[in-house]
N, C-alpha and C positions, 0 to 999 in steps of 0.2 A: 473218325469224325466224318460224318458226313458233308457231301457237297453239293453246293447251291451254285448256278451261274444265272446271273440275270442280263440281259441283252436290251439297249435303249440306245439312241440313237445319237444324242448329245446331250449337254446339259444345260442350255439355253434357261431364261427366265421365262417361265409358263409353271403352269398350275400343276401340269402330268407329270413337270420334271420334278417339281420342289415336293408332289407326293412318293416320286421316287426315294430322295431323298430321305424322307418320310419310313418308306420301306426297311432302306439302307439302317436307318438307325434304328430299328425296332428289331434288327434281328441279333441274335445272339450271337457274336462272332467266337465265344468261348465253347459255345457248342456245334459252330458249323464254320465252313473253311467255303467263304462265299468269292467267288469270281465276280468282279462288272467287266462287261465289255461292250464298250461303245463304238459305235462307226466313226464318229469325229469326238476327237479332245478338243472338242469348242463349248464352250459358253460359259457365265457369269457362277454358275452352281457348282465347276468342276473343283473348284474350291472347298466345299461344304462335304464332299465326301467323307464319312465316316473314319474314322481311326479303325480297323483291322479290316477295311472292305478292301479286298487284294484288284487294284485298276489293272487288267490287261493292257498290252500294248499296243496301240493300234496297227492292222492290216493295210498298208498300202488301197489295196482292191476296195474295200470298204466305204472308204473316203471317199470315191468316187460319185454312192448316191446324195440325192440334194446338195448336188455343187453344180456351178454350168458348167457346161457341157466343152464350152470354146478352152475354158479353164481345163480340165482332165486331161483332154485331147492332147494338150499342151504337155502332161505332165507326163504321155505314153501311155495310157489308158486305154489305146484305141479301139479294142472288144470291146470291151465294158460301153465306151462311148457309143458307140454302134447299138450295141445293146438297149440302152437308155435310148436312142435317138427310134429304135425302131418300137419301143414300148410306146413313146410317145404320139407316134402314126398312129398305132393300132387304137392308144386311147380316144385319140379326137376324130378318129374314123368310128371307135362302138358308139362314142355320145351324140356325134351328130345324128346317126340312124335314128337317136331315140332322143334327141332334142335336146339333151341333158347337160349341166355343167362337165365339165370332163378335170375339174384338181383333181377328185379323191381317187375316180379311176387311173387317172395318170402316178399320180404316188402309187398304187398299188402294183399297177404295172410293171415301174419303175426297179421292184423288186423284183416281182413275178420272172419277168424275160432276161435280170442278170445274175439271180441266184444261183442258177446252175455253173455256170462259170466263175464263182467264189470260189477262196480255198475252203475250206473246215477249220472250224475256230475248235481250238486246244483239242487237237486230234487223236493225241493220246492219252485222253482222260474222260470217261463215261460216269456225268454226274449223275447224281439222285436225282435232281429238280434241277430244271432249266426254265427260266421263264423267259417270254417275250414279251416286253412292259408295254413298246407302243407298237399298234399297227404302221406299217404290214408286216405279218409274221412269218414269210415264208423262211426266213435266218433261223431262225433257232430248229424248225420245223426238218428244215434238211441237211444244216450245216455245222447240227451238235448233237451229238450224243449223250442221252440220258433216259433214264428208267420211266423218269413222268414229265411231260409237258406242261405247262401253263401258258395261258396269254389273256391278256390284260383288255378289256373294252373300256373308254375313254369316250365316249360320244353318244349321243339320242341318234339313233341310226332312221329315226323320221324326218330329218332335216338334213342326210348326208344323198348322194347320187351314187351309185355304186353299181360295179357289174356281179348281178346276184349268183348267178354260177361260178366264179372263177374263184370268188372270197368263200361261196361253200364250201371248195374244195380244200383252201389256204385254212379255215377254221376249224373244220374236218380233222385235220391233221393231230390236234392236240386232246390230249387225255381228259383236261380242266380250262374253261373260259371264265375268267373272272369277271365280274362286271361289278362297278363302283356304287349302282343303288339300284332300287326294286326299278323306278321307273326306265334306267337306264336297261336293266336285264329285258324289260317288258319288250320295250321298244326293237329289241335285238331278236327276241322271240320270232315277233311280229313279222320279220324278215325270215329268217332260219328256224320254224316250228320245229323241224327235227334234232337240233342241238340243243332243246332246251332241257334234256338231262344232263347235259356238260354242264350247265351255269351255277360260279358259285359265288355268294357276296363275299365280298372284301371293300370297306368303305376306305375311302383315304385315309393313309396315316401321316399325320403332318409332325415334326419333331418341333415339341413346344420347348424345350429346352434352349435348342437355339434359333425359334423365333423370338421368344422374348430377350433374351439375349441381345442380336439384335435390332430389337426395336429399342433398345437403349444405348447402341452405340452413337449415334450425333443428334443435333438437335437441326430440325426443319422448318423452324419460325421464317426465316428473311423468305422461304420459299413458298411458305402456305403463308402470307401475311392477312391481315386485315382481323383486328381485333372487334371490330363490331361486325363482320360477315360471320354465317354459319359457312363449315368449310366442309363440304362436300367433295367426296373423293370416290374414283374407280377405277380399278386398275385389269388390265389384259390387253389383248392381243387388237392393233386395230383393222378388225376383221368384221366381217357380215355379223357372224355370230353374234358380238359383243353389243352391237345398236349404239356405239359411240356415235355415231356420224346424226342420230336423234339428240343426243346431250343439247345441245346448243339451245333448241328448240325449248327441249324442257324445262332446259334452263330460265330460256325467258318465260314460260309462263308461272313459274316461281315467283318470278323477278315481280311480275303484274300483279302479284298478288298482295305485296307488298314487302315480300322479304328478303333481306339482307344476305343474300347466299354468294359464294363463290364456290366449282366446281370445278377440280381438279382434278388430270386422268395421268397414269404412271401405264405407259406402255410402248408399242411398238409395231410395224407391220405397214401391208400395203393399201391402207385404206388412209392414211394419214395427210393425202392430199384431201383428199372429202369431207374429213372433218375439218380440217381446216378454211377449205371453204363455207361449212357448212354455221362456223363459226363468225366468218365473214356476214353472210346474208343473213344471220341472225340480230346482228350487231352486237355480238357478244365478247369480242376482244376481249374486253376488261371484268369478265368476267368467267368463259371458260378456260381455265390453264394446261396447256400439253407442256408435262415435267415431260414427258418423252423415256428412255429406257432407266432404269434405275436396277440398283443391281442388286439392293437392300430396300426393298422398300415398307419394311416395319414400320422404321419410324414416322411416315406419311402416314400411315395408319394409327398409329398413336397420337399424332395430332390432329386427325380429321375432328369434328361432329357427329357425322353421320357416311357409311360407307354405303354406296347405292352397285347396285347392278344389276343396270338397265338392260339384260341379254336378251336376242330373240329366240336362244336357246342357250342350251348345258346339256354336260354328263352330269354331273356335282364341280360347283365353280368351289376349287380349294380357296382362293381370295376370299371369300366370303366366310370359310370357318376359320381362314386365319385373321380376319379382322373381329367375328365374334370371340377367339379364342384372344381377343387382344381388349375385350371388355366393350366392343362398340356400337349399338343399333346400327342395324343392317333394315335396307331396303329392297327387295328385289322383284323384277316384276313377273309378270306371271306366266312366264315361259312352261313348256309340257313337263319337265322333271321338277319344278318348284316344289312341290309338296314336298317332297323328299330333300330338299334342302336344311329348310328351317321348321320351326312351328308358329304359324303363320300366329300373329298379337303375342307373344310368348316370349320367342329371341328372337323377333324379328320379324319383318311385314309383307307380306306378298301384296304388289298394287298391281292394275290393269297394265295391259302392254301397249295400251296405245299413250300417245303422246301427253293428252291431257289428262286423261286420267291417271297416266304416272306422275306426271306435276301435281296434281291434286292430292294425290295419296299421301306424295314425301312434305308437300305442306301444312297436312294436316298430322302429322308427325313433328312434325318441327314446330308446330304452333302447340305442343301438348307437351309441355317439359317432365311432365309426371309419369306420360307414356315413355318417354326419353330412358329417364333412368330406369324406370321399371324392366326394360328390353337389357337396358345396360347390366343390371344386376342378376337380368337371369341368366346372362350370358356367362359371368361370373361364376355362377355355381355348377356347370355343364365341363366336360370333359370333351373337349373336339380332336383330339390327340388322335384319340382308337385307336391306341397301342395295343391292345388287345387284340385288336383284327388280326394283327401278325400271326396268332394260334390256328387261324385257320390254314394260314398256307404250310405252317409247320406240322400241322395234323397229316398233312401229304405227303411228310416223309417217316412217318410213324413213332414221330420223337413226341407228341403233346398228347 
């Protein structure tokens, strides 16, 4: 039997993780003897794991990244801390040179300067397939043994800062790059022209079995109330990307136009003070709702109207095929990967990205009940699972 190890970093509620998940169950555990191994046994999905996916134990050492630092130290960490403390100099010493936000270079880093001083994960067992689902991938790249590498792109690398010789090098390393859609692969090109014979598609695999599942386990009325509101829902991370901290806005020029909306957002992150103000100087109170972290959140889905997402980018937002794959008109605006999303009038709407032309778009959608169902039913006959996708990666170890 062949063997598979796949490397991610938690299980948190995010879109990368719940496609993991995704992965997890699409694979044949009857015909392959599959390792997970995560750096932290944190988050809301470490639940959902799979029946035969064998969870490693976690490494002490590991746990170390994406924790603070005062935190570690504490725990005896003290390389590692050092490590991480001296990645983070170097990172806001490369971005100031060059002006630049310094997150993604600092997470890169983060790894870069303490991977060498990790143990080796399952040191005496050389798999067939190792993959590295999130960046940064310098872990699987030097601290596993196996015949073919993989690693996973998750981002429009037109919207991200990064230090472009150091990820050459980190990217370099592996046999196969997977990227999640054409405009995502593009985008990547664009950066790394000479890795564009590595790139292979693999779109998300979402396990519809237990999203529908549950989105049937409780019932969210006292939460989404208001039987003459349309109830407008979005859910992710509250981050730049996402353009929540715009909801509020849009929301009121909805409101101005005469209709009866409330707009509810399911997520989490350090942007949650700005929308909150931003909900404030709107005067929106009573009108946009932060349900804040959820850990199921099907069933909000199931109850919305209409599921919007307002991003100023994407890789491929999973939320969005898990709400069409849940029967619902999708609104999204017209961020650089959109096409590759949806089919724009079809299963769904692409609107302008700015403020008022994304109010105009979802009002003229909601004022068109014929358009409504018509989205909703073609949603209904599509297959958003891609449980077939899983043949490509299984093609890599000569079983498909």
């Amino acid at each position: 039997m062949k063997r598979i190890l796949i490397v991610s970093h938690a299980l948190e509620l995010g879109g990368a993780e719940r496609s993991l998940i995704g992965l997890l169950d699409s694979l044949d555990t009857d015909k392959y003897d599959i390792d997970l191994f995560l750096l932290r046994h944190e988050g809301e999905l470490l639940m959902q794991i799979p029946d035969g996916i064998n969870l490693l134990p976690s490494i002490p050492a590991y746990t170390v990244l994406a924790r603070p630092m005062k935190d570690t130290l504490r725990e005896g960490h003290v390389l590692l801390t050092a490590a991480r403390l001296y990645a983070k100099q170097k990172a806001k010493s490369y971005c100031k040179k060059r002006n630049i936000p310094s997150g993604d270079v600092e997470l890169e880093y983060s790894h870069k300067y303490t991977y060498k001083i990790m143990p080796k994960i399952q040191p005496g067992i050389k798999y067939d397939l190792a993959i590295s689902f999130l960046t940064p991938h310098y872990i699987v790249a030097n601290k596993v043994c196996a015949k073919t590498k993989i690693a996973w792109i998750h981002t429009d690398y037109t919207h991200i800062y990064i230090d472009e010789r150091s990820e050459m090098a980190m990217w370099s390393a592996y046999d196969h790059i997977i990227s999640i859609s054409p405009t995502v692969s593009k985008s990547f090109i664009e950066v790394f022209p000479s890795l564009a014979s590595k790139i292979m598609l693999v779109e998300n695999i979402l396990p519809e079995k237990l999203i529908r599942k549950q989105a049937a386990e409780f019932n969210v009325n006292e939460e989404m109330s208001g039987e003459e509101s349309v109830a407008i829902l979005s859910i992710g991370r509250y981050c730049t990307a996402k353009n929540f901290d715009n909801i509020p806005d849009i929301c009121s020029r909805i409101l101005s136009k005469g209709l009866p909306v409330r707009w509810y957002i399911i997520g989490f992150g350090g942007d949650e003070a700005l929308i909150q103000r931003k909900i404030k100087e709107a005067k929106m109170d009573d009108f946009v709702i932060l349900l804040g972290k959820k850990e199921n959140p099907y069933p909000y889905i199931l109850n919305c109207d209409l599921y919007v997402q307002p991003s100023r980018f994407e890789g491929k937002c999973v939320t969005v095929r898990e709400a069409q794959m849940l029967g619902k008109p999708v609104v999204i605006t017209n961020y650089a990967t959109s096409a590759s999303q949806l089919e724009d009038g079809v299963d769904g709407v692409i609107v302008p990205m700015d403020n008022d032309g994304c109010a105009a778009g979802i009002a003229a959608l909601i004022n068109d009940p014929a358009r409504m169902d018509c989205l909703r039913e073609n949603c209904k006959t599509r297959d958003y699972s891609n449980y077939q996708e899983v043949q490509k990666v299984c093609r890599l170890l000569g079983n498909e």
